[in-house]
C-alpha positions in Angstrom: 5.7 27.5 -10.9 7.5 24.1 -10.4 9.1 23.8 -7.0 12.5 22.4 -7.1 13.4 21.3 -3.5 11.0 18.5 -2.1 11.7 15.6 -0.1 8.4 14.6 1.3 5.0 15.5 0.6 1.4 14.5 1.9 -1.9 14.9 -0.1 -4.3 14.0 2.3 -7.4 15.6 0.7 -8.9 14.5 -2.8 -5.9 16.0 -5.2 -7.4 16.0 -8.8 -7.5 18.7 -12.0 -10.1 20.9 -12.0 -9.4 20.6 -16.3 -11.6 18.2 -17.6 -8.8 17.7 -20.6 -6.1 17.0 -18.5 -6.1 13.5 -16.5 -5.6 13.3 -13.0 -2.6 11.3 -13.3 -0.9 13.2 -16.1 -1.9 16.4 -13.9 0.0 14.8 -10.7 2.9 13.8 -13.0 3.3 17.8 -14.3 3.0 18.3 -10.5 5.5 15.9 -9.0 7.4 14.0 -11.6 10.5 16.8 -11.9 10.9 16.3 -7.9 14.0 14.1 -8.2 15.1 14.3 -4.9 11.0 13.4 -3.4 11.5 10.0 -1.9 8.7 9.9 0.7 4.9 10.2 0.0 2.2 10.2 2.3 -1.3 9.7 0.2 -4.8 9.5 1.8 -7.2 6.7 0.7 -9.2 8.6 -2.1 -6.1 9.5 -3.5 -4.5 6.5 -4.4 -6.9 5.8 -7.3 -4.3 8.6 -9.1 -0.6 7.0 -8.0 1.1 6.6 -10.9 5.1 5.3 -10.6 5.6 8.6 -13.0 4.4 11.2 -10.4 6.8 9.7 -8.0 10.0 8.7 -9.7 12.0 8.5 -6.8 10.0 7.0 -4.0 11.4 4.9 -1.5 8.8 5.1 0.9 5.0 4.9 0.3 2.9 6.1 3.0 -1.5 5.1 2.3 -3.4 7.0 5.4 -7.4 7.6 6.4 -10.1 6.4 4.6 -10.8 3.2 2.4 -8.0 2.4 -0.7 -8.1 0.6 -3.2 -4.8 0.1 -5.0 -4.4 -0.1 -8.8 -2.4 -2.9 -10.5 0.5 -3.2 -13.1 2.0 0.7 -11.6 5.3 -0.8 -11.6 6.2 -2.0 -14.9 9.3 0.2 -15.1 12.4 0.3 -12.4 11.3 1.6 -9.7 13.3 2.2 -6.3 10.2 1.7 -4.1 11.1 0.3 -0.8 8.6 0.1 1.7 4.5 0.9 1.7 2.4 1.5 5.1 -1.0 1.4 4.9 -3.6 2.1 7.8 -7.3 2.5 6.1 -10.0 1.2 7.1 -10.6 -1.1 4.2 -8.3 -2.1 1.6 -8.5 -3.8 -1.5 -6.4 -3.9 -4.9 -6.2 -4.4 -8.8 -4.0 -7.7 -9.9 -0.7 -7.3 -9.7 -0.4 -4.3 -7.4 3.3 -4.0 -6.7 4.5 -6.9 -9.8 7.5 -5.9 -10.5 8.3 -3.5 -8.0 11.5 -4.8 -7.4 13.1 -3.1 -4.5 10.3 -3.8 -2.3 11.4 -4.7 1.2 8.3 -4.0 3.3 4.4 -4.2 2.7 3.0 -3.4 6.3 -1.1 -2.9 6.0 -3.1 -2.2 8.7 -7.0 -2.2 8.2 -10.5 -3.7 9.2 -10.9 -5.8 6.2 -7.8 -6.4 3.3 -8.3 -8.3 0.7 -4.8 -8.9 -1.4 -5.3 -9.5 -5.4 -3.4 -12.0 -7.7 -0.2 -11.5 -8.4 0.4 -8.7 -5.9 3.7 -9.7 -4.8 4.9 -11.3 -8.5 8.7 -10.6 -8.9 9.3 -9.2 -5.7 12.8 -10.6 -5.3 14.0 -8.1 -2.6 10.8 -8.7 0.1 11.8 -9.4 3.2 7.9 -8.8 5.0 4.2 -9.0 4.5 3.1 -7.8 7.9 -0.9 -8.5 8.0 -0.6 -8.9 12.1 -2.8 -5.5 12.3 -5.8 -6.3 10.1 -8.8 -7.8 11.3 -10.0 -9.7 8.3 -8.1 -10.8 5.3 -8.9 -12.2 2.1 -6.5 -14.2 -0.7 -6.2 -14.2 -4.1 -4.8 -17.0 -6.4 -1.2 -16.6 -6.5 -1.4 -13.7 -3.8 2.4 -15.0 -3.4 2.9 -16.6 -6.0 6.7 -16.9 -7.9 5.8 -17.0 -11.2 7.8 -14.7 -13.5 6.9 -13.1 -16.5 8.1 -15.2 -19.7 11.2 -14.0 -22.1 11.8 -11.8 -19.0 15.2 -11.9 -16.5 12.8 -10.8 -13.8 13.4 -12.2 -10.9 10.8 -13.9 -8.5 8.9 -13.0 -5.2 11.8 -14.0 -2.8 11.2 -17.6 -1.4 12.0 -16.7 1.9 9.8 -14.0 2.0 8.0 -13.8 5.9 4.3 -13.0 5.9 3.1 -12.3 9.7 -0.7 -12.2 10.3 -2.2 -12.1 13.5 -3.8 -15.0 13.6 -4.2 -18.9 12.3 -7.9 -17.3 10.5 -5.7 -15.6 8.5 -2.8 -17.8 7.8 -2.3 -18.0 3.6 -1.2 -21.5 3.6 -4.5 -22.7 5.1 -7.1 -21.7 3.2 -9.4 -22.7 0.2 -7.2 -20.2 -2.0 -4.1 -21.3 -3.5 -2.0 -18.3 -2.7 1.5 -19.5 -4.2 2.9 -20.5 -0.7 4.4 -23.7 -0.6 6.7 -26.4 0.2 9.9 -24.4 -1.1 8.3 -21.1 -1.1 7.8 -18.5 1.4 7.5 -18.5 5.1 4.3 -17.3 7.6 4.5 -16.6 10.7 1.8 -16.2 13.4 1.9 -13.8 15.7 -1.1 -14.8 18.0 -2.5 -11.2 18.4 1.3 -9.6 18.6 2.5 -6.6 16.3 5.7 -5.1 15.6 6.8 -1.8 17.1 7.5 1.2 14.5 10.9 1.3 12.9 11.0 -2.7 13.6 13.7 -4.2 10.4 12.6 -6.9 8.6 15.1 -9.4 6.9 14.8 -11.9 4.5 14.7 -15.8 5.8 14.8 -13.9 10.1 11.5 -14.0 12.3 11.0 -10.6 13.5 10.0 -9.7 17.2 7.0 -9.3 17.5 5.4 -7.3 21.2 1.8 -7.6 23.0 0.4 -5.6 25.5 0.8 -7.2 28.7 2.9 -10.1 27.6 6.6 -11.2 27.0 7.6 -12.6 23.6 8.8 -16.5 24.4 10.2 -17.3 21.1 8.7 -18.4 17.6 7.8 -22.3 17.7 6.9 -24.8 14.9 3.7 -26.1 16.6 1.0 -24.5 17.1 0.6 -25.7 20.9 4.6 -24.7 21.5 5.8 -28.4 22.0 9.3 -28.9 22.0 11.9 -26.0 21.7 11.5 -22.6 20.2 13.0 -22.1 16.8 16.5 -21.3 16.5 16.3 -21.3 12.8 14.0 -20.9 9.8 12.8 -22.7 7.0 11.5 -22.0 3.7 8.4 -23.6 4.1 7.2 -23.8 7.3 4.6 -22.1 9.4 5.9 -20.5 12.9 3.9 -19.4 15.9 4.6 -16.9 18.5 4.4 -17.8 22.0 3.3 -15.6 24.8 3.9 -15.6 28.6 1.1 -13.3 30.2 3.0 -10.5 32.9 0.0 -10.7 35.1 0.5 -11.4 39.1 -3.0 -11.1 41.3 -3.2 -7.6 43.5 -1.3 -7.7 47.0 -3.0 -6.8 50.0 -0.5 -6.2 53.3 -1.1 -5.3 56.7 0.9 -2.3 58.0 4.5 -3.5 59.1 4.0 -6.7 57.8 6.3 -8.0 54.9 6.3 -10.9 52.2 8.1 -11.9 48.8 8.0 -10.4 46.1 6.0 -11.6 43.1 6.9 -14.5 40.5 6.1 -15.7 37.0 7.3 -19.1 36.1 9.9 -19.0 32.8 9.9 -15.1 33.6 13.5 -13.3 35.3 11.9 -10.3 37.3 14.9 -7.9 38.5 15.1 -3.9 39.5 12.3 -3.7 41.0 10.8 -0.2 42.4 8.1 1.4 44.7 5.9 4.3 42.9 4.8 5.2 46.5 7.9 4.0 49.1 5.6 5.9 52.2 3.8 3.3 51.8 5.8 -0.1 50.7 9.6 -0.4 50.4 11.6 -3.2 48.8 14.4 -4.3 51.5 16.3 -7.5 51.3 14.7 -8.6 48.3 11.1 -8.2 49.9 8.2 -5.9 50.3 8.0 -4.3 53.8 4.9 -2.1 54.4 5.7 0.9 55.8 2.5 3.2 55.7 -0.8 2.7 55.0 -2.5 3.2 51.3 -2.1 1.7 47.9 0.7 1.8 45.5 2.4 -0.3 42.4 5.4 -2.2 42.7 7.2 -2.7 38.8 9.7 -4.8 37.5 11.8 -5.6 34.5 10.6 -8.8 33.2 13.1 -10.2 30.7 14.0 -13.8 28.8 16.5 -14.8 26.9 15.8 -11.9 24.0 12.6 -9.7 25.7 12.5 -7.1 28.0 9.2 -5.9 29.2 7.8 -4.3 32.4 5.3 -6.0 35.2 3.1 -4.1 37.3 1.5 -5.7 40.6 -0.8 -3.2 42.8 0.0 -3.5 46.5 -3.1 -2.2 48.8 -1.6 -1.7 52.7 -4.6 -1.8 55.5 -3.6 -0.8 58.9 -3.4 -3.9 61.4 
């Protein structure tokens, strides 16, 4: 019997009819397609070769988990209200035109060894705001990956121009290579994260540089070049390229001598405030210094903040008797 009351759903093991005569996709349609009020799916990767749009009617938010995928093309060829896909596979690849015409599409976010993206993925996109690569190792471009071609005798609209594609690195920035991915001039944006990601639930926006965060670093802003010259972006542009710059929160180890006491650590460009004791039997923070009172090891913290990060240091104090 149908059931009549479903929001979300996973199908994490291979989901297929056991009736020869009946397709696999027609079989998850029959399943699915009644759902009207089923907005979240959560697919693993040997699934996906059965997604159909008509399963899933009213997904907003596509969910591609485990395995390898390999996405099918043209799916969205009617209105759709898709709004955001998250992928985290090992390896990913897709069919041309894999989310063409998917029109409400705000998010791609694909996390995986290897990607390689197919032509015309993100045709007629006009609502994307991000293509965040920053969490795959290797990726490979098609022609026209981004392109903003439309299709003719159409009012489609195209892939947004001020679409942001973050990848984690300059090996795979789209604008650089031998592929002609539809970037250009007047169309689209890339930034660079240099090995940062973005933190579940981060909001993307059309033509606005995300934060991005690294382990053990502060953000310092996006800049133009790739060496950080001149000032950090304060705007963007259809266009360009950005890069992230990082300050590394890394002071060396402290060694004190019972009752003695020092400053406290600095990081040029860095403001370090609040700072606490794990272990104050064995170093207290008076008057703006450390003062050792016992003998041991501890950690001292800090926030560490600029003008729009906030991140903690760490600095391990040793104490040795005198």
């Amino acid at each position: 019997p149908a059931v009549n009351t479903l929001k979300k759903i996973s199908i994490l093991g291979e989901f297929k009819s056991s009736d020869e005569n009946i397709q696999t996709q027609n079989f998850w349609s029959q399943c699915f397609s009644p759902r009207n009020d089923l907005t979240e799916v959560i697919l693993s990767g040997e699934n996906v070769q059965y997604f159909t749009t008509g399963a899933f009617p009213n997904m907003k938010t596509l969910y591609i988990s485990g395995g390898d995928a390999h996405f099918p093309g043209y799916k969205f060829q009617i209105p759709h209200p898709l709004e955001r896909v998250i992928i985290d596979v090992g390896t990913y690849t897709s069919e041309s035109g894999s989310f063409r015409y998917a029109a409400k599409l705000t998010t791609f976010k694909l996390k995986a060894e290897t990607a390689t993206l197919d032509n015309r993925a993100f045709y007629e996109c006009p609502a994307l705001a991000a293509v965040d690569l920053t969490e795959c190792d290797s990726v490979t471009y098609s022609e026209g990956t981004f392109g903003n071609g439309t299709t003719s005798d159409t009012e489609n609209s195209p892939m947004a121009s001020n679409a942001v594609i973050y990848v984690k690195n300059e090996d795979s920035n789209p604008r650089t290579g031998e592929v002609a991915t539809g970037l250009s001039d007047t169309h689209g944006i890339v930034a660079i994260t240099n090995g940062g990601t973005f933190a579940e639930g981060t909001e993307f926006a059309q033509g606005v540089l995300a934060e991005p965060t690294k382990d053990g670093y502060i953000f310092a802003g996006w800049y133009e070049n790739s060496d950080f010259s001149g000032t950090a972006a304060t705007s963007v542009e259809v266009g360009h390229t950005y890069y992230a710059k990082w300050i590394e929160l890394n002071t060396d180890k402290i060694t004190m001598q019972y009752d003695g006491s020092q400053a406290l650590p600095t990081i040029d460009g860095v403001t370090l405030n609040n700072w606490t004791s794990s272990d104050e039997d064995v170093v207290k923070i008076i008057d703006g210094q450390l003062k050792a009172v016992g003998v041991g090891e501890t950690t001292i913290t800090a926030d560490a903040s600029l003008a729009r990060s906030g991140e903690k240091l760490t600095v391990h104090v040793t104490v040795t008797p005198r």
